[in-house]
C-alpha positions as CSV (number, residue, x, y, z in Angstrom):
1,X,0.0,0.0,0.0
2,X,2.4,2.5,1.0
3,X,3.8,2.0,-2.8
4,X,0.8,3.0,-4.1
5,X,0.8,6.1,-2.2
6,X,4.5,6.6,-3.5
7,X,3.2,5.7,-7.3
8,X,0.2,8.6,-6.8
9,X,2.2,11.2,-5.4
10,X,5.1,11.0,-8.1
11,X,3.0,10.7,-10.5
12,X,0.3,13.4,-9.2
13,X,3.8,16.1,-9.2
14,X,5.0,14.5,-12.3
15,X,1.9,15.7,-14.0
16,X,1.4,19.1,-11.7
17,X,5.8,19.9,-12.7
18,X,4.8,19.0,-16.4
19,X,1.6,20.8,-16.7
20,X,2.7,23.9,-15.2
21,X,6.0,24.5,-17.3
22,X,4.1,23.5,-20.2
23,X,1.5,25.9,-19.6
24,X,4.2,28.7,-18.3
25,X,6.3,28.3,-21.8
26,X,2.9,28.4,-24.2
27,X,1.9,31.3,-22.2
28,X,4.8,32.8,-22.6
29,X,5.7,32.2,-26.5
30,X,2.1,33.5,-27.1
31,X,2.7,36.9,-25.0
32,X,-0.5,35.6,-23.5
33,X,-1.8,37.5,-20.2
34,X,-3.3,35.2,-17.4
35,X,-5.2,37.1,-14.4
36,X,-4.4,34.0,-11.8
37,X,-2.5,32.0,-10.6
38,X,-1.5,29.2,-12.4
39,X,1.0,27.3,-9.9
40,X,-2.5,27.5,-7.2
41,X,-5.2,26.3,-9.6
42,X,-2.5,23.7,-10.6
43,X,-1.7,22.8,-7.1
44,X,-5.0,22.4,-6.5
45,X,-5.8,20.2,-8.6
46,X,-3.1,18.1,-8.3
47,X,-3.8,17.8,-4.3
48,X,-7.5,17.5,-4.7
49,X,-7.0,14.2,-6.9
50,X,-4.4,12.9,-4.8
51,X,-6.0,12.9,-1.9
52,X,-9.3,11.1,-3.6
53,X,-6.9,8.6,-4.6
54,X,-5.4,8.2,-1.4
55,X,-9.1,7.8,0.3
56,X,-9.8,5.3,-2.4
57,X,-6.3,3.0,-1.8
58,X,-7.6,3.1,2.0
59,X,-11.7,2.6,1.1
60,X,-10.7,-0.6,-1.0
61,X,-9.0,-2.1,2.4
62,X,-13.1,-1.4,4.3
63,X,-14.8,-4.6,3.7
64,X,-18.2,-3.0,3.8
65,X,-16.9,-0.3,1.2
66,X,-15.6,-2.5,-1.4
67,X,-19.2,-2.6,-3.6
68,X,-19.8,0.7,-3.1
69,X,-16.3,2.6,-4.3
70,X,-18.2,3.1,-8.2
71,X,-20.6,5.0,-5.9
72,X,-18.7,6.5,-3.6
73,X,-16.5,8.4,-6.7
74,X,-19.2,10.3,-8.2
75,X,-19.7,12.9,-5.4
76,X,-16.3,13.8,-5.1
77,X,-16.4,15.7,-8.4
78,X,-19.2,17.7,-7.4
79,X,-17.2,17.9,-3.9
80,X,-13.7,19.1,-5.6
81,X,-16.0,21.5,-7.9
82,X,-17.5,23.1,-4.8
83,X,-14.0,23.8,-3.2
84,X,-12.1,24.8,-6.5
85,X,-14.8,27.5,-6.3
86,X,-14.4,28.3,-2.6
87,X,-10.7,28.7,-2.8
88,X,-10.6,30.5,-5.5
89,X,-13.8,33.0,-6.2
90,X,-12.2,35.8,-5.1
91,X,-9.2,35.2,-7.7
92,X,-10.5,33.3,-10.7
93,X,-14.2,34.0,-10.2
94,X,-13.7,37.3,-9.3
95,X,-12.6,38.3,-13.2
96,X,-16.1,38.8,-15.4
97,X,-14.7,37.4,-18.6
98,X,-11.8,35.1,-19.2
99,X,-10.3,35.0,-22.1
100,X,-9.6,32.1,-24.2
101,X,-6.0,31.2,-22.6
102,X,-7.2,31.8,-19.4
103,X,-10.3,29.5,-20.4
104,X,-7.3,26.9,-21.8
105,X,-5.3,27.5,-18.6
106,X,-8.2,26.1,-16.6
107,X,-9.7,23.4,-18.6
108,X,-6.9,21.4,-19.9
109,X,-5.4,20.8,-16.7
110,X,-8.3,20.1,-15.2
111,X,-8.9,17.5,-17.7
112,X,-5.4,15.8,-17.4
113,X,-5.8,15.3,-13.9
114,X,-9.3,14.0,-13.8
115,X,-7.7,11.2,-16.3
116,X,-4.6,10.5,-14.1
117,X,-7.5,10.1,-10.9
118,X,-9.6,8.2,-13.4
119,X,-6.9,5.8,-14.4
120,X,-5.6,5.0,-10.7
121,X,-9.8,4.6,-9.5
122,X,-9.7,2.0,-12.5
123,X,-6.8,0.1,-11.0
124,X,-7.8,-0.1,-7.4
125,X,-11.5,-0.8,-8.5
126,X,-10.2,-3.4,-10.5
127,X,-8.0,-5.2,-8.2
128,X,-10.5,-6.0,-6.3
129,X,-12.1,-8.4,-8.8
130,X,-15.4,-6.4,-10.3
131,X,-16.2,-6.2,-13.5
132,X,-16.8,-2.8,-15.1
């Protein structure tokens, strides 16, 4: 188990180190302006699926939570959507248009870690023997 946890948090800043130099060099070979910060909305993102990862490597050891990890996922996207919101209305919500690089600089990395959280719920889900 705890190489699991070692697999999901190199690979979690693997993706977060990646993402965000990626993003900073674009940005920067576009003379593109971004309002935020990217390293926080990164950061955050690459915590918030960690840490469901995490919960879910220690959920699949509870007996009486094995059937019900499948169900157990779906609120925590509406859970990290709620708290990317909290922490960060008064910085990215706060601007009344963003404009298409910003709109880029959300969304894409948003979407690469949802499939790195994705892939690792896959695995845990099924080495437990269900079919999905």
């Amino acid at each position: 188990m705890i190489k699991s946890f070692i697999v999901y948090v190199v690979s979690f800043f693997a993706l977060l180190v990646i993402v965000h130099f990626l993003q900073e060099f674009i940005i920067n070979q576009t003379n593109s302006i971004i309002r935020f910060n990217l390293w926080d909305t990164n950061l955050f993102m690459a915590i918030a699926s960690l840490m469901i990862c995490v919960h879910f490597q220690v959920f699949s050891l509870v007996n009486s939570l094995k059937t019900q990890l499948g169900f157990i996922y779906l609120p925590t996207l509406f859970i990290k959507g709620v708290l990317f919101y909290v922490a960060f209305k008064d910085t990215v919500f706060n601007i009344e248009v963003l404009n298409t690089p910003e709109r880029l600089s959300l969304v894409i990395p948003i979407l690469l870690f949802l499939v790195l959280e994705v892939f690792f719920i896959v695995k845990i889900i099924s080495k437990m023997g269900f079919k999905y």
